[in-house]
N, C-alpha and C positions, 0 to 999 in steps of 0.2 A: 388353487391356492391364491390368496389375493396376494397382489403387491407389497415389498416392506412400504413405501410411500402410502400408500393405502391404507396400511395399517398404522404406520405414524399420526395420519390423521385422525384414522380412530380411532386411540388412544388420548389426541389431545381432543377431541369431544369429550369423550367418556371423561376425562382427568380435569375439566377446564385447567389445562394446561399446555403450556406450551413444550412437546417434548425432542431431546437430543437420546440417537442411541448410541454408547460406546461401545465396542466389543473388541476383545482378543482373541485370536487362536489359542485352543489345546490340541488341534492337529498333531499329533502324532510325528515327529521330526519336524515339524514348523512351530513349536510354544512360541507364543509372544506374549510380553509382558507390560503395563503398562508402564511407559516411558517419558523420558523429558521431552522428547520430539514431539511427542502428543499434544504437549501444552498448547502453543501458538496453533496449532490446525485447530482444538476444540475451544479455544479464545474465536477464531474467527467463526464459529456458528454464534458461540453468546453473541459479539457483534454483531448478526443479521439478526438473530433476536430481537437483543436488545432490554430496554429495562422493562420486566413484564410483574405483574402480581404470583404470579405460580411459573414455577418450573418445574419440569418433570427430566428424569436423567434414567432413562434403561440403558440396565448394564450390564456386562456379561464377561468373568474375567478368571484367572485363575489369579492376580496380583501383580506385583511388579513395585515399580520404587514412591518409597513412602512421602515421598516430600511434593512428588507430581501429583500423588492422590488427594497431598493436601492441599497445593495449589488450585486445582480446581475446583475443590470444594468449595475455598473461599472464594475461586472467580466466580461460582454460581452464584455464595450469597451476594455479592455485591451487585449481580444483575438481578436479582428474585428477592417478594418478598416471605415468599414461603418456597420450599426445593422440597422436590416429593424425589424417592428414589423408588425406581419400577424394577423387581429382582424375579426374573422370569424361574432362571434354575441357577447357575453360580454365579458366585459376586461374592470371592473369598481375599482374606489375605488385605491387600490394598486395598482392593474392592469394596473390603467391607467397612472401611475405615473412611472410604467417600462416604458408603451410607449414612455413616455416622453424624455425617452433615444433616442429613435428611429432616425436616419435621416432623415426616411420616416416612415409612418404608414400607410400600406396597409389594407383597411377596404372595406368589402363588403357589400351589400346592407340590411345586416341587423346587422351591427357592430354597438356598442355600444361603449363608453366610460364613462366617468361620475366624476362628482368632486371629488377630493382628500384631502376635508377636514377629519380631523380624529375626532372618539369619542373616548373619555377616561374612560375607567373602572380602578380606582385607589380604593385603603383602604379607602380614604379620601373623598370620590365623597358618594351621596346617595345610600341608601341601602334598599331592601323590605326583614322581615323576614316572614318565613313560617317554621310553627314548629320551629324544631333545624337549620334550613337551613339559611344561612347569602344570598341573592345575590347584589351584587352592580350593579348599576343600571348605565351603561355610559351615559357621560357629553357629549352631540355632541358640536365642535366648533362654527357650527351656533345656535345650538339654544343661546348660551351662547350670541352670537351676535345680534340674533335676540330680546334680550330683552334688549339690549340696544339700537336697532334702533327703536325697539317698544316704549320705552320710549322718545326717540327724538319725534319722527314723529307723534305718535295718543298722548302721554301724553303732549307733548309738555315741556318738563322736558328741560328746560335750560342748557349749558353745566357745568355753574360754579356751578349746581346741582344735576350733574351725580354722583358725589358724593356717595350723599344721596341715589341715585339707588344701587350704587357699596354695598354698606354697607346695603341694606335692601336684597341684593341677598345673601350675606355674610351669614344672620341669615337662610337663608335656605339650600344653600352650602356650603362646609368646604373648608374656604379661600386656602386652600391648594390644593384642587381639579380645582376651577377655576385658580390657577396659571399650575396649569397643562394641563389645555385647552388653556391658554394662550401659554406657552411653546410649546405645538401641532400645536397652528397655525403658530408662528415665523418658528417654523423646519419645516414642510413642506412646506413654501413658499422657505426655504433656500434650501432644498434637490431637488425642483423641476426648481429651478434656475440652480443649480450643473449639473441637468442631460441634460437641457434645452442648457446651455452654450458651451457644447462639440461639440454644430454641429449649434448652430444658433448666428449669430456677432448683431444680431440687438435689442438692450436692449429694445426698448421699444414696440417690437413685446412679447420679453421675461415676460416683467410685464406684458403686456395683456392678451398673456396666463393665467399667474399664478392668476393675479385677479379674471377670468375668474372660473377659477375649483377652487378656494379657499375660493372664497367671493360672487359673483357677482349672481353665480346661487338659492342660496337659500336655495334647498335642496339636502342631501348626496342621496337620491335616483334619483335625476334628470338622466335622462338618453340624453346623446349628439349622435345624431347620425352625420352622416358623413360630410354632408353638413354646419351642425354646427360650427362641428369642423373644417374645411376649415374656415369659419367665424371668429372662435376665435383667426385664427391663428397657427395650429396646422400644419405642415409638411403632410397633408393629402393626398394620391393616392390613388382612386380609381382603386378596385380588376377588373382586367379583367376577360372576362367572363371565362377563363379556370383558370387562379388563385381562383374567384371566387368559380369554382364548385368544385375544389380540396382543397380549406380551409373549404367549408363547408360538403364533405365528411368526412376528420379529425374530425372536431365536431362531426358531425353524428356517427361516430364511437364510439368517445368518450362519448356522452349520452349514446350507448348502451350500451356498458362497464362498466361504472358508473350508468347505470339504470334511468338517471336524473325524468323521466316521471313517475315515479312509486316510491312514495314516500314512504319511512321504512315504517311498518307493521310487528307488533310481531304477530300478530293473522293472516293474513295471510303467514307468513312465518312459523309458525307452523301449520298451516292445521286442519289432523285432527289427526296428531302426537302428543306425550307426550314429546317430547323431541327434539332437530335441533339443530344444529351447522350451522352458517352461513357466507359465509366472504364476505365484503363487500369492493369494489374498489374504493377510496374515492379521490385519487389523483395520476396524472399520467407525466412525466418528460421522454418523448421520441426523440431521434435523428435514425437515419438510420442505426447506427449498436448499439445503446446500448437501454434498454426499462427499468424503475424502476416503479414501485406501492408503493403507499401507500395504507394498505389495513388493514381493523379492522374485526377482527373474534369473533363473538358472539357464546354464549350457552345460548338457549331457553329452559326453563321448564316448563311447566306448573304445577301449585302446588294449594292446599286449604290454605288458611286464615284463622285466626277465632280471630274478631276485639265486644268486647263488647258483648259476646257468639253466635254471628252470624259467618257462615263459608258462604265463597265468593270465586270465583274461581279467580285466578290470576295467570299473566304470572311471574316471573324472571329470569332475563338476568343480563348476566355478560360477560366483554370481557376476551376472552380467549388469547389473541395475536395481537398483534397494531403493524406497522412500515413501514419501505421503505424495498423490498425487491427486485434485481435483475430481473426480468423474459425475458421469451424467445420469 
């Protein structure tokens, strides 16, 4: 198999473009999402960049926060005059809402996209406790939607009596958490207009999209593949076959790297050892002369317990080292 560098370059042949890959983990006990951290590491590949006619941005992501997705969007546009986005197999969620940047969205035969409504995890939003453990529980914008379209359509609830739905949701979530689902859905129809605007003149291609990934589909897991997305309205090209086999090399790479198929394992990664140290490749921000990791380092113990005068064998972990770091 060739090299990811390798193939970065053949890609910016094929593409005359210049490309950056982002990718996250879905590893299995290691998800990563994309982050505000990320910013300042993929600002400094644009900088080695620099201001080019074409940009290209493989990407590979399950999602993560909406405002970092749109920051780089725009840091693209401000370095490129045209941002091609390369969607090997997933680029959901936030992901897909960088595309949204794109002029074009090159997708191969097994690209995914996917709605970009957000869930909200607020103070305010419900909560399950365990023990001493608080977790809040996120508010998705459809379901939030979906129980008042459930109330129209099977309750048959009158509109001058949604009301009375509004205020029976109330007593079970904190009026301040559904204004925050509220507020989630108005921003990302605005931020996906912002990114949509830069390269398409036709407004009510532009609402079609956006209704499309923000309302229409249903669920945040719905998966759009390519043909779809053509449908919705989406800037979509199909990956030719050498684009194709060198966007999905990159991935291929990039699973192996980040391990995607072999999901964490404390007891496998301690064997038949009393002790390991482990680091883990959790997010990766590559161009053709610069390479960053984000990479989390564990220390495995295995130790005895003794809960209620029973002794039980157990593992504890602790991270030793978390962050983006340079490599070669």
């Amino acid at each position: 198999m060739e090299d990811r560098k390798t193939l970065i370059a053949k890609l910016e042949a094929l593409c005359s473009a210049r490309v950056i890959c982002y990718a996250t983990s879905d590893r299995g006990g290691q998800e990563t999402q994309i982050g505000d951290d990320a910013g300042p590491v993929f600002y400094q590949h644009l900088r080695a960049i620099g201001n080019v006619d074409r940009l290209a941005l493989l990407l590979y992501s399950r999602g993560g926060q909406t405002m970092t997705g749109f920051a780089i969007s725009n840091a693209m546009r401000e370095l490129a005059k045209e941002v091609t986005v390369l969607v090997p197999f997933r680029a959901h969620s936030c992901a897909t809402l960088i595309a949204l940047s794109g002029n074009k969205i090159v997708m191969g035969p097994f690209g995914q996209l996917s709605p970009i409504d957000p869930s909200i995890t607020s103070p305010h939003g419900p909560n399950l406790t365990q023990g001493t453990e608080t977790k809040f529980i996120p508010v998705s914008v459809e379901d939030v939607a979906g129980y008042f379209s459930l109330a129209r359509a099977e309750a048959k609830v009158a509109e001058d009596r949604m009301n009375e739905v509004l205020a029976h949701l109330c007593t079970r979530v904190n009026p301040l958490a559904l204004g925050a689902v509220y507020r989630a859905r108005e921003q990302i129809g605005m931020l996906a207009r912002k990114l949509l605007k830069k390269h398409l003149d036709d407004e009510s291609k532009i609402e079609r999209i956006i209704n499309a990934l923000t309302r229409q589909l249903l669920s945040h897991d719905y998966v759009i593949g390519r043909t779809e997305a053509k449908d919705i309205g989406l800037p979509i090209e199909d990956a030719t076959p050498d684009v194709a086999d060198a966007m999905w090399g990159v991935y291929t790479t990039l699973a192996e790297e980040m391990k995607f198929a072999q999901p964490w394992n404390v007891e496998i990664e301690l064997g038949t050892q009393q002790s390991v140290k482990r680091t883990n490749m959790r997010a990766v921000i590559e161009s053709l002369d610069l390479k960053h990791c984000f990479a989390t380092s564990h220390e495995l113990k295995r130790t005895t317990l003794v809960k209620d005068g029973m002794k039980f064998d157990a593992v504890q972990g602790k991270i030793i080292d978390e962050g983006w770091r340079e490599s070669a």
